[in-house]
C-alpha beads as a LAMMPS data file, in Angstrom:
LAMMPS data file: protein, C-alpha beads

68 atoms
67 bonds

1 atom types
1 bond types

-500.0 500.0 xlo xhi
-500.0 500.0 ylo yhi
-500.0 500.0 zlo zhi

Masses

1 110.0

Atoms # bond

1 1 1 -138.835 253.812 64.836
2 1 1 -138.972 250.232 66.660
3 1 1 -137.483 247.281 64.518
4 1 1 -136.822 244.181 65.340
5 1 1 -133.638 243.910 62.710
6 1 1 -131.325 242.836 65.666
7 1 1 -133.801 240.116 66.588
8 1 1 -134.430 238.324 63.121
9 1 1 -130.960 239.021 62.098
10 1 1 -129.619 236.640 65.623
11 1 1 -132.227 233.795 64.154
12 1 1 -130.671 233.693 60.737
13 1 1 -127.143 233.620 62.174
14 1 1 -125.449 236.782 60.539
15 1 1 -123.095 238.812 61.788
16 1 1 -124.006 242.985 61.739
17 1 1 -120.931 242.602 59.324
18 1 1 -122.436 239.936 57.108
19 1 1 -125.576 241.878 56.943
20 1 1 -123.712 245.423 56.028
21 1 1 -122.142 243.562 53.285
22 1 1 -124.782 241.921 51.972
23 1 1 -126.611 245.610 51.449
24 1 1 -123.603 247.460 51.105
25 1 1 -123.508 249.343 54.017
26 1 1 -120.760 249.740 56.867
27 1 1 -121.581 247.848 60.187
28 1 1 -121.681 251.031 61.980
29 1 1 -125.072 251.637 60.080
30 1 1 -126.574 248.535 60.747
31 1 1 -125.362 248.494 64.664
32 1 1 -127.585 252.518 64.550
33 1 1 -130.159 250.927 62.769
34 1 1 -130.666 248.068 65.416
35 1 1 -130.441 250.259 68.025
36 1 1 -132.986 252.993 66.776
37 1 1 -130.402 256.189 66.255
38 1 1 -130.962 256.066 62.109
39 1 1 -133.615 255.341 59.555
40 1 1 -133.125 253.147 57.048
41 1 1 -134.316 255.124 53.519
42 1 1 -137.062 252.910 51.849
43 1 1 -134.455 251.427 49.379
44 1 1 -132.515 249.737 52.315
45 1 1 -135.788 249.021 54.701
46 1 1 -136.928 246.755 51.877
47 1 1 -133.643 245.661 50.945
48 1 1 -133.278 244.779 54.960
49 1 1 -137.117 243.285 54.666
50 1 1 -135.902 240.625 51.623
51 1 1 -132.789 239.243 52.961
52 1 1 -134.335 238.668 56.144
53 1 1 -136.893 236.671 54.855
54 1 1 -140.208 239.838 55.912
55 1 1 -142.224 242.416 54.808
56 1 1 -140.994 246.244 56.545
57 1 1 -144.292 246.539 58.001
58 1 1 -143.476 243.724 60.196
59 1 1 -139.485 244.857 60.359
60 1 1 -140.863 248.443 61.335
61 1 1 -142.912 249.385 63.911
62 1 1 -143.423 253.551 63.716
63 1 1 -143.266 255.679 66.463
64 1 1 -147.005 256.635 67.445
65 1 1 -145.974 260.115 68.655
66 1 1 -144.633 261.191 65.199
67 1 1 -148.564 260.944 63.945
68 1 1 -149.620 263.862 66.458

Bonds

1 1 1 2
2 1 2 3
3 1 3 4
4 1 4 5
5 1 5 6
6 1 6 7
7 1 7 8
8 1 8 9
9 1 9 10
10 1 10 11
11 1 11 12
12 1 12 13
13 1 13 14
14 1 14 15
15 1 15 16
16 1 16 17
17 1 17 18
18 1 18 19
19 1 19 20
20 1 20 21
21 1 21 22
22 1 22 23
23 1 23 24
24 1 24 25
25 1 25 26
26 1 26 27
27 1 27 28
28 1 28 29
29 1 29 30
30 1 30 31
31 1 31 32
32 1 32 33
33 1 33 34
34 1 34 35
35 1 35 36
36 1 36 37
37 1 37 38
38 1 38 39
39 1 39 40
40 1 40 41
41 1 41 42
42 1 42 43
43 1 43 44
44 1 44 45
45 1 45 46
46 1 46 47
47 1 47 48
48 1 48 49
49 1 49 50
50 1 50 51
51 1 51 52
52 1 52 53
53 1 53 54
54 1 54 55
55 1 55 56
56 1 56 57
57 1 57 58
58 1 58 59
59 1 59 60
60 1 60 61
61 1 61 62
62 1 62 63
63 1 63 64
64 1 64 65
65 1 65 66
66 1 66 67
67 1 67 68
């Protein structure tokens, strides 16, 4: 799943570390977030959504293939 986590995240000037604090998570799971190896349950999408200041439909973008 696409997100643009990484992206926002840069704008509002936090750290992966201040972010993985901020939801209680380690940095390691933000960094696989960001770089699409994990998904984020719903819980910690919307969490992610909030304190970034968007929705998770605009966060997340799904993968068309897993429709098929």
């Amino acid at each position: 799943m696409k997100n643009s986590i990484r992206e926002l995240r840069k704008e509002k000037k936090y750290r992966q570390e201040d972010l993985a604090t901020a939801l209680g998570v380690t940095r390691q799971t933000i960094n696989a977030i960001e770089n699409d190896k994990y998904d984020p349950t719903l819980l910690l999408a919307f969490k992610l959504a909030n304190i970034l200041g968007t929705t998770v439909d605009e966060l997340f973008e799904p993968d068309p293939t897993t429709f098929k």
